[in-house]
Residue frames as a rotation matrix with the C-alpha (Angstrom) as fourth column:
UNK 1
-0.284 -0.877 0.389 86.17
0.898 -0.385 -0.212 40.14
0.336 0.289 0.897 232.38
UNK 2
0.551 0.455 -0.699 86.33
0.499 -0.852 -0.161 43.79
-0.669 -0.260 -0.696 234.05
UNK 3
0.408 -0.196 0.892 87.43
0.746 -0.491 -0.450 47.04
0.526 0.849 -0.054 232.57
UNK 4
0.537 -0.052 -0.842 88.75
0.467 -0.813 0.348 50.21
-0.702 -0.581 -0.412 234.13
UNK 5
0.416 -0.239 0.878 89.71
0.690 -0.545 -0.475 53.50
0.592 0.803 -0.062 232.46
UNK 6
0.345 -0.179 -0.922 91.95
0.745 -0.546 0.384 55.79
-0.572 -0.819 -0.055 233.55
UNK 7
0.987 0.066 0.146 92.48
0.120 -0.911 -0.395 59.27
0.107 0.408 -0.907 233.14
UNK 8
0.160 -0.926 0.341 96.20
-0.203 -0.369 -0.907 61.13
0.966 0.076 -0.247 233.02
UNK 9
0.381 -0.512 -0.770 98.55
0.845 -0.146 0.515 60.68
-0.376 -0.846 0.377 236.13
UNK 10
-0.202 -0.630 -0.749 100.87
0.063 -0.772 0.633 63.14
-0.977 0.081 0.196 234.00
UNK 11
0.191 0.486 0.853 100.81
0.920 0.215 -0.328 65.14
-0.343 0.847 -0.406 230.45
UNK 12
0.614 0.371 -0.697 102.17
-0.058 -0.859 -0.508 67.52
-0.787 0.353 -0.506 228.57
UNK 13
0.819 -0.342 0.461 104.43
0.455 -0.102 -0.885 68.39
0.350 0.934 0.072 225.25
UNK 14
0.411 -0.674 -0.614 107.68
0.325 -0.521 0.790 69.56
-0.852 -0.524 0.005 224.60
UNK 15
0.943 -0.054 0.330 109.31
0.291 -0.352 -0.890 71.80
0.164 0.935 -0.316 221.61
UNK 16
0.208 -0.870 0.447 112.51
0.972 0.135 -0.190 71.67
0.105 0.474 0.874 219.91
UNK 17
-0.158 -0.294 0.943 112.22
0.523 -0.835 -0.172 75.45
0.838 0.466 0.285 219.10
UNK 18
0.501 0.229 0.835 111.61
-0.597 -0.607 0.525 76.48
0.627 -0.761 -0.167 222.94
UNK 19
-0.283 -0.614 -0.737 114.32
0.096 0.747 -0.658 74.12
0.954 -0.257 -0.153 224.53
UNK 20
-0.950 -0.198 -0.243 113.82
0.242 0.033 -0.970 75.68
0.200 -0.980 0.016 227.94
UNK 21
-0.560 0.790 0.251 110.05
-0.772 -0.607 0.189 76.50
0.302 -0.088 0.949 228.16
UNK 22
-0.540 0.828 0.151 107.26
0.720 0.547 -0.427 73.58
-0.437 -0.122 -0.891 230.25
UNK 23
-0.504 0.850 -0.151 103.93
-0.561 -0.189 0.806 73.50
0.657 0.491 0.573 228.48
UNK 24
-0.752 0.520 -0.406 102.15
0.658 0.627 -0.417 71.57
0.038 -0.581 -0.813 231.96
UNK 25
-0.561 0.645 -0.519 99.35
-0.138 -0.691 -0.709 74.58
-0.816 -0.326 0.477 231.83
UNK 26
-0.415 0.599 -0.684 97.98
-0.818 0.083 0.569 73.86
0.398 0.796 0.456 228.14
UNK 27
0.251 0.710 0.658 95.00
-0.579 0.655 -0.486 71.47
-0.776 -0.259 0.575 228.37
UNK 28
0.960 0.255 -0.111 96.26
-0.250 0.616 -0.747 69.90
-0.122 0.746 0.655 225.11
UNK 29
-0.134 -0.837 0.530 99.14
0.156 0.511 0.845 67.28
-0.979 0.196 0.062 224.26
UNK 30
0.862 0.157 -0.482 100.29
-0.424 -0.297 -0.855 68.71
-0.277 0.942 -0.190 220.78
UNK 31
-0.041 -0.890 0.454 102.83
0.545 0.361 0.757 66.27
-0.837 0.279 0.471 218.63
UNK 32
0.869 0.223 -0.441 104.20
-0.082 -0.815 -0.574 67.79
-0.488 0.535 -0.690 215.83
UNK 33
-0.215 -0.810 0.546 107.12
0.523 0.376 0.764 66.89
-0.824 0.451 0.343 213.13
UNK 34
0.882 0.292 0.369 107.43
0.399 -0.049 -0.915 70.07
-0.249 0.955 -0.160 210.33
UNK 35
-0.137 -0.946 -0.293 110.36
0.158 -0.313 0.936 71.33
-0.978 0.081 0.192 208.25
UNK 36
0.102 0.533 0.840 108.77
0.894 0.322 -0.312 72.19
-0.437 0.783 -0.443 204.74
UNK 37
-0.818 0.154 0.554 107.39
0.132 -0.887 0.442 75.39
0.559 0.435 0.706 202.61
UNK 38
-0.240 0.967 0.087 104.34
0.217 -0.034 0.975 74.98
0.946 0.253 -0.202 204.15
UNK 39
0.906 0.123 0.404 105.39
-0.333 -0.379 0.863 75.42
0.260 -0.917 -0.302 207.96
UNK 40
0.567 -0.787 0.244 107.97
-0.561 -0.586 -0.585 76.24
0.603 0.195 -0.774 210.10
UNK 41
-0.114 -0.607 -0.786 110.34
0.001 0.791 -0.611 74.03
0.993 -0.071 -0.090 211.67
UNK 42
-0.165 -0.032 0.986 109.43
-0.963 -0.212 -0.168 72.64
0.214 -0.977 0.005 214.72
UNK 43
-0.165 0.445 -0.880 109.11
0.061 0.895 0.441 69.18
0.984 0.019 -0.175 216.53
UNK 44
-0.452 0.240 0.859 107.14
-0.859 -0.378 -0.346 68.77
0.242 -0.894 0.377 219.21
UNK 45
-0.424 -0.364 -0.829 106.62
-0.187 0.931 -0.313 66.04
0.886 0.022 -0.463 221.39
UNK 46
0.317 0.706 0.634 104.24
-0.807 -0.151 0.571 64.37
0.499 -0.692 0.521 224.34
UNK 47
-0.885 -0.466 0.026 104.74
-0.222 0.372 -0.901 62.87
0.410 -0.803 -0.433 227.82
UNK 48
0.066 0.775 0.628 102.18
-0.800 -0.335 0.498 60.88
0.596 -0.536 0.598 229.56
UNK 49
-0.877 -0.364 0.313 102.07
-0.435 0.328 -0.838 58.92
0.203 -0.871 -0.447 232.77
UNK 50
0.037 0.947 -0.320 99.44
-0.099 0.322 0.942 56.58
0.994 -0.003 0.106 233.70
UNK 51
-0.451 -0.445 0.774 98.90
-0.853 -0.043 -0.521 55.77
0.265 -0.894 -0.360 237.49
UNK 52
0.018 0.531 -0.847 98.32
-0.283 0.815 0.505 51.65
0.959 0.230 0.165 237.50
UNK 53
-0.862 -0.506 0.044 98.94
-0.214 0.283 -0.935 51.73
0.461 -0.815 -0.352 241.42
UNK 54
-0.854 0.516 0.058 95.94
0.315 0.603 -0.733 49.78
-0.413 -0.608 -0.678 242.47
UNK 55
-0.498 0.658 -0.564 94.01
-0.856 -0.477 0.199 50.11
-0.138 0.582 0.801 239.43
UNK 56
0.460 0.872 -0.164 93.44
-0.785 0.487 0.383 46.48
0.414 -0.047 0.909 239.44
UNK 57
0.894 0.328 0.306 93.42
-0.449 0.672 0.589 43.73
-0.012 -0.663 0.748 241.59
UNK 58
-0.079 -0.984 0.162 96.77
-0.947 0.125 0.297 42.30
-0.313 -0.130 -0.941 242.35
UNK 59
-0.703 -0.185 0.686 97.53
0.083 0.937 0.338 38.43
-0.706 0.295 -0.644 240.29
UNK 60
0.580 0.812 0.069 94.62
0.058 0.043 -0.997 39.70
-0.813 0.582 -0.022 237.39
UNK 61
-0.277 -0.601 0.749 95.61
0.584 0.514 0.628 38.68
-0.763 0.612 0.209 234.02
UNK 62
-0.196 0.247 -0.949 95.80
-0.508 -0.854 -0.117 41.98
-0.839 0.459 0.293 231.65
UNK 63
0.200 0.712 0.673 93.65
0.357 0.587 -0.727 41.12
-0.913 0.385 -0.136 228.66
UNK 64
0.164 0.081 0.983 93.58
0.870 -0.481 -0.105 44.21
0.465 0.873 -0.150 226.65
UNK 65
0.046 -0.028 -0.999 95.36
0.575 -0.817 0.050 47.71
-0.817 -0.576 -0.022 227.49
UNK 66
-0.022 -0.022 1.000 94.63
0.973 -0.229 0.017 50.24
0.229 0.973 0.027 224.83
UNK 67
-0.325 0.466 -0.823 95.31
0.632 -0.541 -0.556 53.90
-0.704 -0.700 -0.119 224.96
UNK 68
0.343 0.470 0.814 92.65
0.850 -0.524 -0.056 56.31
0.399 0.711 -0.579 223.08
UNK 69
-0.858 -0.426 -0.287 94.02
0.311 -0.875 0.371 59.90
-0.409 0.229 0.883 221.76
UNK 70
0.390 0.901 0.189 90.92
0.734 -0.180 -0.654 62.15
-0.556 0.394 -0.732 221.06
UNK 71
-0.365 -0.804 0.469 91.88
0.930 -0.342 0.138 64.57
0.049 0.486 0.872 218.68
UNK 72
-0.108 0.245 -0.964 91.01
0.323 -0.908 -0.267 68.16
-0.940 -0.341 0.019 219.12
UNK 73
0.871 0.313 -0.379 92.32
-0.292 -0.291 -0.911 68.96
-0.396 0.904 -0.162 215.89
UNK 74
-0.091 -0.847 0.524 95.27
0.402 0.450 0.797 68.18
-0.911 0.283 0.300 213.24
UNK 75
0.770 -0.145 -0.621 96.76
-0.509 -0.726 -0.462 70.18
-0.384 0.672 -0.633 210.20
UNK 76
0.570 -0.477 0.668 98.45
0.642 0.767 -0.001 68.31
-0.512 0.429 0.744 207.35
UNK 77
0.097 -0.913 -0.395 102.13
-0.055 -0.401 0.914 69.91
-0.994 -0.067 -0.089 206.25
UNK 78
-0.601 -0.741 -0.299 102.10
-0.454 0.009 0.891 68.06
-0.658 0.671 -0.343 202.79
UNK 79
-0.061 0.877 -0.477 100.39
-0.978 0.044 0.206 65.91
0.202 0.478 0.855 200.43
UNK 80
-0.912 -0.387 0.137 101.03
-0.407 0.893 -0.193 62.31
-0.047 -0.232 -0.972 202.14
UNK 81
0.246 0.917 0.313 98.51
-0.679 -0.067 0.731 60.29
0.692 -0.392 0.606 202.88
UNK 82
0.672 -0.127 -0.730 100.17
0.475 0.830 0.293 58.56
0.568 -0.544 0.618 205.88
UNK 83
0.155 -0.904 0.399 102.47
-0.543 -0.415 -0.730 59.49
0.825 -0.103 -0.556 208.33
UNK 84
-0.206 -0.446 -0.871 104.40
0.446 0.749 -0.489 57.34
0.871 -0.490 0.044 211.55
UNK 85
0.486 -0.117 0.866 103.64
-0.673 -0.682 0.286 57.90
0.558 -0.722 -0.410 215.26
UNK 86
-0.224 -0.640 -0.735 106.38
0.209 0.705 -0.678 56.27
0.952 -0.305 -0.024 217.21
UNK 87
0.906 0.422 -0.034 105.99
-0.165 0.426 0.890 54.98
0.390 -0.800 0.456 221.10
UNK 88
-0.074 -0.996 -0.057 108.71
-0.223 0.072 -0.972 55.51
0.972 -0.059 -0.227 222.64
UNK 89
0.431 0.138 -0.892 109.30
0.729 0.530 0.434 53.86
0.532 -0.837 0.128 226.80
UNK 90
0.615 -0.324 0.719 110.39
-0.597 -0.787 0.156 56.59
0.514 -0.525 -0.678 228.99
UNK 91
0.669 -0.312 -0.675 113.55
0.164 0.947 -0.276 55.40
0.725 0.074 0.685 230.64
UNK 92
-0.836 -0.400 -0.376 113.73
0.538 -0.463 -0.704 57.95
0.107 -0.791 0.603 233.42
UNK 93
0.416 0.805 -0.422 110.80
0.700 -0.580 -0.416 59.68
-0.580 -0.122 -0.805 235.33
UNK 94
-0.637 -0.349 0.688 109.88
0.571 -0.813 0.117 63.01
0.518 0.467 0.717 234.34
UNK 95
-0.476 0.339 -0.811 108.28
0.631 -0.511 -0.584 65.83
-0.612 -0.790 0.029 236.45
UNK 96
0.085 0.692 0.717 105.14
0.992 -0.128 0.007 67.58
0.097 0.710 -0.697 234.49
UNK 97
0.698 0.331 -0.634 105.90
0.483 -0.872 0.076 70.71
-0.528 -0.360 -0.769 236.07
UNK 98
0.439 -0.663 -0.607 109.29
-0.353 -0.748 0.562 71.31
-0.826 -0.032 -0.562 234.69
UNK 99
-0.062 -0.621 0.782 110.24
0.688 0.540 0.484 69.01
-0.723 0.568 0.394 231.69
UNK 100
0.198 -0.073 -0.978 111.72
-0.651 -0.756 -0.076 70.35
-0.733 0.651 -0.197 228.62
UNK 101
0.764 -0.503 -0.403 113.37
-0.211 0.396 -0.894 69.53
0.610 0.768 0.197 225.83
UNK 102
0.110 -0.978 0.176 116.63
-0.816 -0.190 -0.546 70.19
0.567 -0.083 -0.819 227.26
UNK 103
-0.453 -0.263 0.852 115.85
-0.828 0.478 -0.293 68.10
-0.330 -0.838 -0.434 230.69
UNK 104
0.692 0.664 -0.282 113.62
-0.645 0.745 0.171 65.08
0.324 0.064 0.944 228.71
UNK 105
0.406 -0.155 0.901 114.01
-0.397 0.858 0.327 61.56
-0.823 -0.490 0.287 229.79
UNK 106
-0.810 -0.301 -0.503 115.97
-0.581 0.528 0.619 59.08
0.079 0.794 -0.602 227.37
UNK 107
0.300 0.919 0.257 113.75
-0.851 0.379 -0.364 57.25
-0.432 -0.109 0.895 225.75
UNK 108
-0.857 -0.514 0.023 113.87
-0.350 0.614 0.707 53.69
-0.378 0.599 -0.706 223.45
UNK 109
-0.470 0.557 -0.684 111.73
-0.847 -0.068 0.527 52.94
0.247 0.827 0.504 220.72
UNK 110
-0.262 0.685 0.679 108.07
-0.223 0.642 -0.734 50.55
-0.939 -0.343 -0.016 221.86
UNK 111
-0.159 0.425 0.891 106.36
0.480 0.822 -0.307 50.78
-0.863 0.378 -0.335 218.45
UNK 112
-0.796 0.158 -0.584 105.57
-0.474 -0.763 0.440 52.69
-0.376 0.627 0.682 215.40
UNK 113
-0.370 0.785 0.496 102.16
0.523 0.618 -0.587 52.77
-0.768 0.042 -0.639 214.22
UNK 114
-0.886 -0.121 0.448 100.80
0.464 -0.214 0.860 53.90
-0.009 0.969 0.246 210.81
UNK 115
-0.144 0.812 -0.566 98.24
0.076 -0.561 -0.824 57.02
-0.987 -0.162 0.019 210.13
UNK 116
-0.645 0.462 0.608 96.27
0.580 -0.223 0.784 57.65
0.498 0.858 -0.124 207.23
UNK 117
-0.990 -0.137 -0.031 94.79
0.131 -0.983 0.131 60.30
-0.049 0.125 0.991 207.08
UNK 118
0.046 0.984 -0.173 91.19
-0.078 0.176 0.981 58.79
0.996 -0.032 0.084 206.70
UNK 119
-0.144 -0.165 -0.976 92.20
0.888 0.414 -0.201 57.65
0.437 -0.895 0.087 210.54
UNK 120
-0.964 -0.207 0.166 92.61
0.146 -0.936 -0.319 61.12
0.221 -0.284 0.933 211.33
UNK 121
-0.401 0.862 0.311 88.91
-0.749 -0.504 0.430 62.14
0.527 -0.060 0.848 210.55
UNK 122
0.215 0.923 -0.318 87.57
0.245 0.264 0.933 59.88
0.945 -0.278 -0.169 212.70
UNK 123
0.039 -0.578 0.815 89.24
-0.464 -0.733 -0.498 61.94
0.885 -0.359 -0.296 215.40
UNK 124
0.817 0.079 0.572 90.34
-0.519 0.535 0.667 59.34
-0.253 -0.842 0.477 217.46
UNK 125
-0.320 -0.749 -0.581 93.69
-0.310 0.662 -0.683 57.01
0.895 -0.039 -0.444 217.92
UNK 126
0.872 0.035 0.488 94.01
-0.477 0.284 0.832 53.88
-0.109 -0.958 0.264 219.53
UNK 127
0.237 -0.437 0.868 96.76
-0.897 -0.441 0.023 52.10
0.373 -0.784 -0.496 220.71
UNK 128
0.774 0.489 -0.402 97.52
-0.089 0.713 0.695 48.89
0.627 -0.503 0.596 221.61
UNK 129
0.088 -0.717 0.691 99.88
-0.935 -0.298 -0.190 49.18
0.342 -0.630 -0.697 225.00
UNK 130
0.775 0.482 -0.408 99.04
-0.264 0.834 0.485 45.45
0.574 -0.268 0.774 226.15
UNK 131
0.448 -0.580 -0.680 102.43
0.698 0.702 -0.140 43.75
0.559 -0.412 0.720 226.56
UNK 132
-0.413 -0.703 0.579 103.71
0.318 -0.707 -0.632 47.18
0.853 -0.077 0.515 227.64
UNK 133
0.315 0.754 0.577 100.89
-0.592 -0.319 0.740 47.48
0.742 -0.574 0.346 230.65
UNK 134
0.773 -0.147 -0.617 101.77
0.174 0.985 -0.016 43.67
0.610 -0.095 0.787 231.04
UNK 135
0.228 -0.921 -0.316 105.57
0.740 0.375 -0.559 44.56
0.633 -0.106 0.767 231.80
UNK 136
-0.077 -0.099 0.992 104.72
-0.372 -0.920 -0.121 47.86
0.925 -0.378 0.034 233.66
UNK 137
0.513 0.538 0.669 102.64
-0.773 -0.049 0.633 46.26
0.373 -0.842 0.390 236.29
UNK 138
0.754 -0.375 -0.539 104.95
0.436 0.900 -0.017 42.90
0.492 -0.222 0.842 236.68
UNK 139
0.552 -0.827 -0.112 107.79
-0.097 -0.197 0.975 44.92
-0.828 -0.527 -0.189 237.47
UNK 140
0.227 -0.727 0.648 109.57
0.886 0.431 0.173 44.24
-0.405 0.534 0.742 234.74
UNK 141
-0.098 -0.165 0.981 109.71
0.724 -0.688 -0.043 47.96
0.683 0.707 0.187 233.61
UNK 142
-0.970 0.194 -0.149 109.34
-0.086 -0.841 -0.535 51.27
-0.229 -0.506 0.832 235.57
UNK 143
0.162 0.867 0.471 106.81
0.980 -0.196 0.023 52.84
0.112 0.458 -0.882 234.72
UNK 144
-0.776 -0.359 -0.519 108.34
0.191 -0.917 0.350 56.28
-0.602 0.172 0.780 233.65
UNK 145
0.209 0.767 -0.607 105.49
-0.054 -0.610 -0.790 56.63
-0.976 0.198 -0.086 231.06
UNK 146
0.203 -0.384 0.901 105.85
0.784 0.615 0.085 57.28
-0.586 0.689 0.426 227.44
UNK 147
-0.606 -0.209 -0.768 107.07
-0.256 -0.863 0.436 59.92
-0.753 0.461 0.469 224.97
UNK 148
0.632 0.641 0.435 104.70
0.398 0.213 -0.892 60.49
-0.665 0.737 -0.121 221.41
UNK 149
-0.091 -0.801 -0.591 106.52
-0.175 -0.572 0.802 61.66
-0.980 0.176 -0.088 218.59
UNK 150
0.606 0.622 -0.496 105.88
-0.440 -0.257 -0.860 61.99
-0.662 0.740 0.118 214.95
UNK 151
0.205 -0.867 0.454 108.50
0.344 0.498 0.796 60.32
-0.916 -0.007 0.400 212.49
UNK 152
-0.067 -0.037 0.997 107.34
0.977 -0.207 0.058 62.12
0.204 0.978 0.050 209.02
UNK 153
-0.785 -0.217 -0.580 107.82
0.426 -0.869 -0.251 65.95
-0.449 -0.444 0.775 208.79
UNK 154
-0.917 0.261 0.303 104.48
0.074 -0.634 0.770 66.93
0.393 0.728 0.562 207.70
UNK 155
-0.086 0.987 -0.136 101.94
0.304 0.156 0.940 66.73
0.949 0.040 -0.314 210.11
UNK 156
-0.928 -0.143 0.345 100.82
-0.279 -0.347 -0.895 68.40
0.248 -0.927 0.282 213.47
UNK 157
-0.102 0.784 -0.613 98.29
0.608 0.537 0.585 66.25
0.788 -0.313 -0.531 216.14
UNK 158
-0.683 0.129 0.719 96.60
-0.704 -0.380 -0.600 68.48
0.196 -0.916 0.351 219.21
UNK 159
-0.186 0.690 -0.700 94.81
0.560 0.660 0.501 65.95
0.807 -0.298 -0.509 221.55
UNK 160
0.652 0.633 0.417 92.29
-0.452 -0.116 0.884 66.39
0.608 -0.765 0.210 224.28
UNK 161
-0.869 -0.487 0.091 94.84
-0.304 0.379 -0.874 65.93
0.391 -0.787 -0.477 228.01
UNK 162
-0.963 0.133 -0.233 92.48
0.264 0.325 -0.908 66.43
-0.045 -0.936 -0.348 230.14
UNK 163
-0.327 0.828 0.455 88.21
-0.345 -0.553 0.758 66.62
0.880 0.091 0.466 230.49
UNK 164
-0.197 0.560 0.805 85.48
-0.901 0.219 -0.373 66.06
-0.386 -0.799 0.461 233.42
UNK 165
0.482 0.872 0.083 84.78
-0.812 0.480 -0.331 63.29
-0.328 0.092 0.940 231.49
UNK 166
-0.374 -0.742 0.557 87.38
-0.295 0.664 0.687 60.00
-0.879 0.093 -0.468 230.84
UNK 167
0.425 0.587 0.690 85.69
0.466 0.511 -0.722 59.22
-0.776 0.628 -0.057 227.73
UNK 168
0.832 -0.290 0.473 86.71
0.275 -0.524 -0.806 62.33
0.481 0.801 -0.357 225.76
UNK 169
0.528 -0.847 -0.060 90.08
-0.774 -0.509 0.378 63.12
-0.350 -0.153 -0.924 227.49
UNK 170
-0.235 -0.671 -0.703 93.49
-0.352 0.733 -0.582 60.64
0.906 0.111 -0.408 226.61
UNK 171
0.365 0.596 0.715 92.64
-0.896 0.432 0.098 57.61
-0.251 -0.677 0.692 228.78
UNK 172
-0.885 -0.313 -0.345 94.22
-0.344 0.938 0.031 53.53
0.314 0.146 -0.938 229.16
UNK 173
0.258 0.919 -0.299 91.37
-0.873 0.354 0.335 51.78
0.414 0.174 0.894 228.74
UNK 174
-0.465 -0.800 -0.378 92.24
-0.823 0.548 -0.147 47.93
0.325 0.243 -0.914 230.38
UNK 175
0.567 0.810 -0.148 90.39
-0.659 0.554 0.508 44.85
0.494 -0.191 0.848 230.33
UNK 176
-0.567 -0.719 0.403 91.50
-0.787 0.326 -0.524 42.22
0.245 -0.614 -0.750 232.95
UNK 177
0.468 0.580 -0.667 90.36
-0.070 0.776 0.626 39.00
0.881 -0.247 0.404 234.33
UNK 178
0.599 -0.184 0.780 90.11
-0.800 -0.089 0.593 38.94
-0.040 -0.979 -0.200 238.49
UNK 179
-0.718 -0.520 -0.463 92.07
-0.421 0.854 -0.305 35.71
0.554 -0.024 -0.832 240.04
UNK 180
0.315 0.948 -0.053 89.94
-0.306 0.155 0.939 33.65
0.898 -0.279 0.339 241.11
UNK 181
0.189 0.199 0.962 89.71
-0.905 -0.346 0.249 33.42
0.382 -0.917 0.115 245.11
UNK 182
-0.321 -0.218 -0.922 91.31
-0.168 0.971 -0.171 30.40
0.932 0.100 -0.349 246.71
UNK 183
0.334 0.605 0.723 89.71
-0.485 -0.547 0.682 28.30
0.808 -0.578 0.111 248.89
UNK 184
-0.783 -0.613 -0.108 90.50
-0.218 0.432 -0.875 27.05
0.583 -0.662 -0.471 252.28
UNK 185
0.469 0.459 -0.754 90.44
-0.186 0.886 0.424 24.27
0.863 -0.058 0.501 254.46
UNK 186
-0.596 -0.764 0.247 90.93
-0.615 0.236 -0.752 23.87
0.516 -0.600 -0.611 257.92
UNK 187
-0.231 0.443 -0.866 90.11
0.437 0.843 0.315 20.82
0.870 -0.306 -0.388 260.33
UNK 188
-0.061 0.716 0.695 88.22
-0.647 -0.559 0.519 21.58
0.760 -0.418 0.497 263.04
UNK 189
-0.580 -0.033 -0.814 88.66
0.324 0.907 -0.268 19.10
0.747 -0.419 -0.516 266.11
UNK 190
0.109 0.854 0.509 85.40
-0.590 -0.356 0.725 18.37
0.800 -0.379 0.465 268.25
UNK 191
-0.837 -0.407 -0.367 85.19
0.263 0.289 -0.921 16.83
0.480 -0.867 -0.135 271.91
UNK 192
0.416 0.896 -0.156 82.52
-0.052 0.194 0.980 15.64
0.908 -0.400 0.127 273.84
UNK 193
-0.722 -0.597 -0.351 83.00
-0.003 0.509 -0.861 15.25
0.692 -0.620 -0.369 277.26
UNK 194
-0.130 0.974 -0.186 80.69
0.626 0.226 0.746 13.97
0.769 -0.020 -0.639 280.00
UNK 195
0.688 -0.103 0.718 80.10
-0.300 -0.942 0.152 16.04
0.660 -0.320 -0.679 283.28
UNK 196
0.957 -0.261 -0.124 82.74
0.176 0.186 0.967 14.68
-0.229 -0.947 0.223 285.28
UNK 197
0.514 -0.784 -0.348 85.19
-0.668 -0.620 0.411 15.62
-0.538 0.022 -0.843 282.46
UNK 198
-0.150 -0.434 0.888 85.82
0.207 0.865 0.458 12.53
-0.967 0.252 -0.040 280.73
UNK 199
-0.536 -0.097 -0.838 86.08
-0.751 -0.399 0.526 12.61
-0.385 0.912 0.141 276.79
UNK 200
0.493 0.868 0.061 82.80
-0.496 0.338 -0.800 10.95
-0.715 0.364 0.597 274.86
UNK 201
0.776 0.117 0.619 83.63
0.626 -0.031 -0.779 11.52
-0.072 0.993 -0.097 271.40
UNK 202
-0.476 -0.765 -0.434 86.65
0.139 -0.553 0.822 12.83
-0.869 0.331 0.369 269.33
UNK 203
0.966 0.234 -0.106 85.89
0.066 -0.625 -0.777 14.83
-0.248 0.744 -0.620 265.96
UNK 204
-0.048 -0.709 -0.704 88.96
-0.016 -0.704 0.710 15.27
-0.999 0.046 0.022 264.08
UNK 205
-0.824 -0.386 0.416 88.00
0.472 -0.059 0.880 15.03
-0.315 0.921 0.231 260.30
UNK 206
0.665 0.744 -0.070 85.01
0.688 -0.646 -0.331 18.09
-0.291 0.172 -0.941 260.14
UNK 207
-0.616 -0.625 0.480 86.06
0.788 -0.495 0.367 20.66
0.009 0.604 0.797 257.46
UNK 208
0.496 0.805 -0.325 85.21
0.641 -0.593 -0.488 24.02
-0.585 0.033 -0.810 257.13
UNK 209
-0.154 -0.524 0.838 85.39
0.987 -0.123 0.104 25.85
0.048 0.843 0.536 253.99
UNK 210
0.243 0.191 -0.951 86.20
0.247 -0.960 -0.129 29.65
-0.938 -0.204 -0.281 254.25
């Protein structure tokens, strides 16, 4: 089995309470769902974009596609101990320089996964994207990317977009298996002949495997 990580293709946030404003210059993808006493209303939402265009071998069988959110940091709104991040499929490109709110892609709802708050401190989310990698690279989907998006109003996530280093930055991790290489067979026809031009000897069942 191989592996390959990849860094952003695209990445950034967008905010309810700035409709017209891109955030493609901040180094961090900040989600963000409050509306409390404790902070002011805002929801704020992330775009990223993987680029799987010859990331691996063409007919390899995706194993495992996981992507990992380092966290930077994260400030709790309330006293939960849990809150929802929903996965949503982008269902129109989007352009990192200029999305907003106003201009976002429609999206439709991939998954919702469950935080606790112990999750939190080990400042890290993963992910599993599998069948969604699965259906990116088959064709069976665009690949427009995905939207993040909080579902409980009491928590705000800032992740790591972009470092020198794929390890600590948001990154699709994907394990694969190669196809294996078919071989071939072709016949090979030999001929003797003496020197006046006559034919010895026919050859016609040497194989040669390439």
């Amino acid at each position: 089995m191989s592996k390959v990580a990849l860094k952003l293709n695209k990445g950034t946030f967008i905010s309810y309470n700035e409709k017209y404003r891109n955030f493609s210059r901040s180094n961090y993808l900040l989600i963000r769902n409050c509306d409390n006493r404790y902070c002011k209303l805002d929801i704020l939402k992330s775009l990223i974009k993987f680029n799987l265009d010859k990331a691996i071998p063409e007919g390899s069988i995706i194993e495992c596609a996981k992507l990992n959110l380092p966290i930077e940091d994260w400030k709790q709104c309330s006293e939960r101990y849990y809150n929802y991040l929903n996965i949503y499929i982008n269902q129109e490109p989007f352009e990192e320089s200029c999305v907003n709110w106003q201009n976002r892609p429609r999206v439709k709802l991939y998954k919702t996964i469950k935080l606790s708050y112990e999750e939190l401190e080990d400042e890290y989310i993963s992910i599993d994207l599998t069948s969604l990698v699965n259906d990116w690279i088959s064709g069976n989907i665009p690949n427009n990317g995905i939207t993040l998006g909080l579902e409980s109003k009491d928590i705000k996530l800032s992740l790591l977009k972009r470092n020198r280093e794929v390890d600590s930055s948001t990154n699709l991790v994907i394990n694969y298996t190669s196809k294996p290489t078919e071989k071939k067979s072709i016949a090979i026809q030999v001929q003797f002949f003496d020197l006046g031009g006559k034919i010895l000897k026919r050859n016609e069942e040497d194989l040669v495997m390439l």
